[in-house]
Every structure is written in structure tokens, then in C-alpha cells.
C-alpha positions in Angstrom: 17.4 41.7 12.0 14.3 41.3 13.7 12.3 41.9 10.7 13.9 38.5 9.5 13.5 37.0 12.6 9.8 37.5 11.9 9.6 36.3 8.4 11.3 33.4 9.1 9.1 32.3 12.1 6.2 33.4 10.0 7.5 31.1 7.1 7.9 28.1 9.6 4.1 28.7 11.2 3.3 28.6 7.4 5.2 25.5 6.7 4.1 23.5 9.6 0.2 24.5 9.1 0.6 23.4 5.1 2.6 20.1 5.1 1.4 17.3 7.5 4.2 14.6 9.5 4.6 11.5 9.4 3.9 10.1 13.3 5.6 6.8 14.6 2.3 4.6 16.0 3.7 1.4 18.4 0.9 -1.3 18.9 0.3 -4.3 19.7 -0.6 -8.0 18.2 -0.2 -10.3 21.0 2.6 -9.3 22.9 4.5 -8.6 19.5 5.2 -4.6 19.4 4.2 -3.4 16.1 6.0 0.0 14.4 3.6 1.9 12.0 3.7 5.3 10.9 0.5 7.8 10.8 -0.5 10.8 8.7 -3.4 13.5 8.5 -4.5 15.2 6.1 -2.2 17.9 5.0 -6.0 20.4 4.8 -8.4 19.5 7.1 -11.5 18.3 5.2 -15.1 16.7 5.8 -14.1 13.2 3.6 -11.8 11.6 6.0 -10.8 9.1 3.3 -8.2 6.8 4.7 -5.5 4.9 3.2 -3.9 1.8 4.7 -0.3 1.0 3.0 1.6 -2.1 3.1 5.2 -1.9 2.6 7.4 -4.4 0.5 9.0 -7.1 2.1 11.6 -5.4 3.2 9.2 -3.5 5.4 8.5 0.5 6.4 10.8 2.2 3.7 11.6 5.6 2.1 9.5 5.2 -0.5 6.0 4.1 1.5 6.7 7.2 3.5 6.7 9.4 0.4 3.5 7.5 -0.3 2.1 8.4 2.7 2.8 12.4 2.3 1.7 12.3 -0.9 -1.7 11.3 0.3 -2.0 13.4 3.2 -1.0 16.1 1.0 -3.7 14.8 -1.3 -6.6 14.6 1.6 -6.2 11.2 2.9 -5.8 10.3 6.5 -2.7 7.4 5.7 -1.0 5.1 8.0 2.3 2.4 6.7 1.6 -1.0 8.8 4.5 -2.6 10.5 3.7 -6.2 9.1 7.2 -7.9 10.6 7.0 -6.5 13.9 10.2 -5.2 16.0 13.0 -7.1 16.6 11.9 -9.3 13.2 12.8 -6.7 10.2 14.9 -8.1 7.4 18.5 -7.5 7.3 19.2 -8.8 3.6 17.1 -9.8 0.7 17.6 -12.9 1.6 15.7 -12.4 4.9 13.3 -10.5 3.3 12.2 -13.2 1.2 11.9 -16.1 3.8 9.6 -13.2 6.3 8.0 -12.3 3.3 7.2 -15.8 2.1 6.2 -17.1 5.6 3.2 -14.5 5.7 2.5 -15.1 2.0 1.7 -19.1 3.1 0.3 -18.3 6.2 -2.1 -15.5 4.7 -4.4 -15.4 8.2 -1.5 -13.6 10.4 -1.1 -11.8 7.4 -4.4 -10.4 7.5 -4.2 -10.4 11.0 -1.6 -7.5 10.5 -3.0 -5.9 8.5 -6.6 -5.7 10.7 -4.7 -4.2 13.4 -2.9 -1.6 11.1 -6.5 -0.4 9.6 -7.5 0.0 13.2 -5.0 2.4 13.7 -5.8 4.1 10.9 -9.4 4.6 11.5 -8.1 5.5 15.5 -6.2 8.3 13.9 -9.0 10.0 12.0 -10.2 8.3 9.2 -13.7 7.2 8.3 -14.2 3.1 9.1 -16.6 3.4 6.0 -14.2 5.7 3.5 -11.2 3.0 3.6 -9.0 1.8 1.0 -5.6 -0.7 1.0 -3.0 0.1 -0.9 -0.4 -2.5 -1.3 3.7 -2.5 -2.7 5.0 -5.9 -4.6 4.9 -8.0 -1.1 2.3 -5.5 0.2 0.3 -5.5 -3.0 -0.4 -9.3 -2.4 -1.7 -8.3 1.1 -3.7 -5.9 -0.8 -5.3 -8.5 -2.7 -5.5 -11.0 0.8 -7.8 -7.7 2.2 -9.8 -8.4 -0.7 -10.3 -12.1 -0.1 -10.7 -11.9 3.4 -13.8 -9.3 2.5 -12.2 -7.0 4.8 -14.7 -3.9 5.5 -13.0 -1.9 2.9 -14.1 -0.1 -0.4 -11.1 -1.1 -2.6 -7.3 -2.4 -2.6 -4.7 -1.1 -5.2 -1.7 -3.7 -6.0 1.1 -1.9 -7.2 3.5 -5.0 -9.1 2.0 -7.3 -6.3 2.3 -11.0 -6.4 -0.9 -12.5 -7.7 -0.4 -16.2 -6.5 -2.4 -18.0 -4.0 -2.8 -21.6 -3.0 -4.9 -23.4 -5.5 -6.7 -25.2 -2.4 -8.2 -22.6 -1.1 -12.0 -22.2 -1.5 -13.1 -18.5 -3.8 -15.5 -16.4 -1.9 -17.3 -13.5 -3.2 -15.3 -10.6 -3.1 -16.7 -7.5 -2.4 -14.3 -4.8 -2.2 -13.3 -3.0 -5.4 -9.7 -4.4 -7.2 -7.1 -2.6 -9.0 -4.4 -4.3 -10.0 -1.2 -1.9 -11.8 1.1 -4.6 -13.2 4.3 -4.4 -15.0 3.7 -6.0 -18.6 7.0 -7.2 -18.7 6.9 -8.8 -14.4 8.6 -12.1 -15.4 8.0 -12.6 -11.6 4.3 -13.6 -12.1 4.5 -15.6 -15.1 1.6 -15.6 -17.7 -0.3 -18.8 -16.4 -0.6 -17.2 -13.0 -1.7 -13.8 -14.5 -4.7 -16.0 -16.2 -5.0 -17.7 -13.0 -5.6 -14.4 -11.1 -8.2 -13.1 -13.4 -9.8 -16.1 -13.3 -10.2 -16.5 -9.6 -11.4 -12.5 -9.8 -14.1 -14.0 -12.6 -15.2 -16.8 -10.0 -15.5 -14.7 -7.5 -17.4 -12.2 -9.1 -15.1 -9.2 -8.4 -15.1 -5.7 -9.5 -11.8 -5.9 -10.4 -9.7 -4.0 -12.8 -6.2 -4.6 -14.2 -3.8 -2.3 -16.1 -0.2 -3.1 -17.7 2.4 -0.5 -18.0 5.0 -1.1 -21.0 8.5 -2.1 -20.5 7.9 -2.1 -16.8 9.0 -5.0 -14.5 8.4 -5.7 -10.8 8.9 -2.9 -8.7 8.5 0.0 -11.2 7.4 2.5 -8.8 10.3 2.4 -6.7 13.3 5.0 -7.9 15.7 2.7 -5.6 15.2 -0.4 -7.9 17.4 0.7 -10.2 16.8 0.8 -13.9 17.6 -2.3 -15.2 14.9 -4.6 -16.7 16.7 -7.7 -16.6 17.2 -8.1 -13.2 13.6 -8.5 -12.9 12.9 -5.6 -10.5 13.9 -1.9 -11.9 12.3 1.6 -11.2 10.2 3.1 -14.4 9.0 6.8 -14.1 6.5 7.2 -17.3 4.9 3.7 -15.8 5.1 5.2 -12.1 3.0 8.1 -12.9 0.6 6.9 -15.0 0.1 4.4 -12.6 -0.4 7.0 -9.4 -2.8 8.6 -11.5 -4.9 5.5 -12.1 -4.9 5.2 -8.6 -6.2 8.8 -7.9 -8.9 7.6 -10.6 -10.1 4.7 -8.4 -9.9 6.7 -4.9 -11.8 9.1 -6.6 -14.4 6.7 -7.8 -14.6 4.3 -4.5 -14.2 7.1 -1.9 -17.2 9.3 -3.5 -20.3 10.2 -1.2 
């Protein structure tokens, strides 16, 4: 009985040393309290990459907090930004779309957000100059704002991220690396705003890089999307995995020494 007892603490220590956990973060914009969640590396390691994620627009979910153990587990330091802020988190889809929508027209508190969420992650560990946004269909377009705000970053990932911005606005060089993982099939962002992208990527003289997956739609990385393609949104694993290893292929390329 003791001999168990042993084992079984000895496969907890073991446990415990090998996977890291996820760490609720509460900060501040203003006198809004902000929720985020914070990872380290599941090996401790000399790179201190770090990987900012933005959520959908329904905010912190199941499946950015798999993303963010898979990372740690990779090597990154990771950290989920709290976007909405408590006391403001979507109840519906139908919420979710008007809180979504009102930081997608007001893109500076937007990227206000988000430069308080990279801060945290760079508080918790990570290198300020090994830093790389990852962004989730709403999140994926705050990717892409990280990018046009020339945010001191190496890269953003969209994952099915909305591509659309205000024709107004004035292109600036854009510095940090793009990858953009699209659904071919996203009826959400419609052909002439795909061309639209690319061309505001061309103007602003972008490293930028975009891939389509096959019979994939918005949201094809997230199992709880279902899988039905005509609803517009609908989980797709062979477009899911290819497109976590083109991500791995761009961390691996903008996070070398």
C-alpha cells in the first residue's frame, strides 16, 4: 500500500514537472478589469518565443486554451487576451457580433487590447524581441490590425480571420511577417475582398503569405463548429492540421536566432 502511495505521488511530481497550466492574469485598461490566461513553457528553454492569442468573438474559449497548451507544450511562453473585458462577454451570437463588430470599426481600442495583452505576455517570460500574434476568425482580424499598426512583433497568423478593413484608411508599410490560413470555400469574405486584402498587402509592401485549405469554411479549426459547410462556419480536421503545421513552419522561420 505504501509502495503505491509512492508511485502515485511520484507519477504526479512527474506530471506536474512535464505539462505546464494555464494561469488566470487580471489587468487593467483604464479602469476596465481585463481576464487573460498565461502559460510557460512546458520545458524550460533559452528561446523564450512568445505567442499572443486572440480569441473569437465570443471571447476566451475551450478551444484557445487548447491552443495555448499546445504551444507551451511546444516551447512557447503563450498568453489568451481578454479583448471584451469583464462584466462585457457575449451571452449569444447575437452579442457576440455587435462587441465583435464595435472593435472591428473602432480598430484603435482594438489594438489598444491587444498592447496590453502582449505586455503580459512578455511580463510572464517571453522575449519582447521573439513575439508572434496569433489570431481566431474575430481574433485573426486583430492579428492582421497588429500588423497594420506595426506592432513590435515578428509575425501574425490569421486563422479564417476577417480580411476587411475601411477603404479610407491610409496603407502603411507593414513590417511584421503575415500568414494568412483561409478556408477556400469562407463565403464570409467574399472574393472581391480576398483581392482587396492581397492588394492592400501588395501596397504595403508586406511579407505576407496566404494559404487555402479545400472544402473548408470559416471556423475550420474549431471541433465545436460543427460539420456542416453550409452554414458558413463548420470544423474541418484534414484543413486544421495542415494548417497548425503551417503555422509551426512560420514560428519556426520568424522566431529563428
Amino acid at each position: 500500500m505504501k509502495m503505491n502511495k509512492l508511485l502515485t505521488l511520484a507519477l504526479l511530481l512527474l506530471v506536474s514537472s512535464t505539462y505546464a497550466q494555464l494561469k488566470p492574469v487580471s489587468y487593467t485598461d483604464g479602469t476596465q478589469k481585463l481576464n487573460g490566461f498565461s502559460i510557460a513553457p512546458a520545458k524550460a528553454g533559452s528561446e523564450k518565443g512568445g505567442i499572443l492569442i486572440l480569441p473569437a468573438w465570443k471571447g476566451i474559449d475551450k478551444h484557445s486554451k487548447n491552443v495555448a497548451e499546445e504551444l507551451a507544450a511546444l516551447g512557447y511562453y503563450a498568453f489568451i487576451a481578454d479583448i471584451y473585458g469583464e462584466g462585457k462577454y457575449p451571452a449569444d451570437i447575437k452579442s457576440a457580433g455587435e462587441i465583435a463588430g464595435y472593435y472591428k470599426k473602432n480598430y484603435s481600442a482594438y489594438q489598444q487590447r491587444i498592447k496590453l495583452a502582449l505586455e503580459q505576455l512578455i511580463k510572464a517570460g517571453a522575449d519582447a524581441s521573439k513575439i508572434v500574434v496569433i489570431g481566431y476568425c474575430f481574433g485573426g482580424t486583430g492579428a492582421l490590425e497588429v500588423a497594420r499598426a506595426n506592432f513590435p512583433v515578428k509575425g501574425v497568423i490569421s486563422f479564417h480571420g476577417g480580411l476587411d478593413r475601411d477603404s479610407t484608411r491610409t496603407i502603411n508599410p507593414i513590417a511584421p511577417k503575415v500568414l494568412v490560413l483561409h478556408g477556400a470555400d469562407d463565403f464570409f469574405e467574399p472574393i472581391p475582398q480576398v483581392l482587396t486584402f492581397q492588394q492592400e498587402m501588395r501596397t504595403a509592401k508586406a511579407d505576407w503569405q496566404m494559404i487555402y485549405y479545400a472544402n473548408a469554411v470559416h471556423a475550420f479549426t474549431e471541433p465545436e463548429a460543427g460539420n456542416d459547410n453550409s452554414k458558413g462556419a463548420a470544423y474541418n480536421e484534414k484543413a486544421a492540421k495542415r494548417s497548425w503545421k503551417h503555422m509551426q513552419l512560420f514560428l519556426d522561420e520568424v522566431l529563428a536566432n
